[in-house]
N, C-alpha and C positions, 0 to 999 in steps of 0.2 A: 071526834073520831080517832079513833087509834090505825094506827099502823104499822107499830114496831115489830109486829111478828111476820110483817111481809116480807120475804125474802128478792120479791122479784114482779114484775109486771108483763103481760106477755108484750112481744115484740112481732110486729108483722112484715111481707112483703107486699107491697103492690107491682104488679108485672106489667109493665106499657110494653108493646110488643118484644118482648123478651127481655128484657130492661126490668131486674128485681131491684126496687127501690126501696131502704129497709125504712118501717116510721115504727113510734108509739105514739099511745092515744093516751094522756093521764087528765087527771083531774089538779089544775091549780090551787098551791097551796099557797098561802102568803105568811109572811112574817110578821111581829110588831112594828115594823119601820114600812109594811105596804111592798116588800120587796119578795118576787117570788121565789120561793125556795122550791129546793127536790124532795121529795122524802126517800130513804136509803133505798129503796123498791127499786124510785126509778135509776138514782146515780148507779145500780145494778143493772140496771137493765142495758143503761146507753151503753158502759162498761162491756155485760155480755156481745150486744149488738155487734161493736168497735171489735172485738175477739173473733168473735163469728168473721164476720163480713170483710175486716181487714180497713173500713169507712171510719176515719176520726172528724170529719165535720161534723157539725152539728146546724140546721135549719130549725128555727124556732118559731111555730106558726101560732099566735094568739088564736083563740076561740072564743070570744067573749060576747058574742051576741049569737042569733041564729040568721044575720046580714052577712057575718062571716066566712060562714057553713058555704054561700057564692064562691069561696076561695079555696075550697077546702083541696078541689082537684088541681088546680093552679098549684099548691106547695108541692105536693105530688109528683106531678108535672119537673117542678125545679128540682128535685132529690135527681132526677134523673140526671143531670146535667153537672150535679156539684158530686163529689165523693163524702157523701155524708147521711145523718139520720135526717129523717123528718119528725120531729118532735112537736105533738099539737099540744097544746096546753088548753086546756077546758075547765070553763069556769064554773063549768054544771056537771056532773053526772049526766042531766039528759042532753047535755050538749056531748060531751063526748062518746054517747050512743049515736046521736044525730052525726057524728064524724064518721065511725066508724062503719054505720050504715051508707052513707054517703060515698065512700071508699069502696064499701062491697057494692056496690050493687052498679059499681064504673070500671072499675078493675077487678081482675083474679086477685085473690088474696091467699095469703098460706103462712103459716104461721112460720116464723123463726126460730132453728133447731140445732143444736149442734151437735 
C-alpha cells in the first residue's frame, strides 16, 4: 500500500460527561526489524492533535485481536485522566472499524477541527 500522498488522518473526540478526550484510530504498520512505525499521516495527525488541544501525552492502545476491542472503552476512559492522545494502533483495517464503531456507539464523537 502506499501512503505517501496522505497528508493526514482524521482525529476524533470522545466526550465522557463533558470531558473531550482527543484519540486516532490507524492501522499498524511495521518495519524490517518488527518494530512499529508511524506513517507521516499519522506523525501529522498526533502533531495537529498536540496544536489543537494544547495535550503532548501520548496513550498507546495495541488492537491486535478482536479480545482487545473488551478494552477499547477502558483506554478512553484513561485519556480522560492523563493529558494526552489516545492512540489505537490496529492490526486490521477491520479491526480498526471494529474500534471506531465501538467508540461511537458508547460515546458522542466529533471530529477534531481547528
Amino acid at each position: 500500500m502506499q501512503f505517501d500522498q496522505l497528508e493526514a488522518i482524521p482525529a476524533f473526540y470522545a466526550d465522557i460527561e463533558g470531558t473531550k478526550v482527543p484519540y486516532i484510530v490507524t492501522v499498524t504498520f511495521v518495519n524490517t526489524d518488527k518494530k512499529i512505525v508511524f506513517t507521516r499521516a499519522v506523525e501529522q495527525s498526533i502533531n495537529n492533535v498536540c496544536d489543537i488541544t494544547g495535550k503532548e501525552g501520548l496513550i498507546t492502545a495495541k488492537v491486535q485481536t478482536e479480545d482487545d476491542l473488551d478494552k477499547v472503552n477502558q483506554w478512553i476512559c484513561k485519556g480522560r485522566d492523563i493529558p494526552g492522545i489516545v492512540l489505537f494502533h490496529c492490526w486490521s483495517g477491520e479491526l480498526a472499524e471494529q474500534v471506531m464503531e465501538k467508540i461511537s456507539s458508547t460515546f458522542e464523537v466529533s471530529l477534531i477541527q481547528r
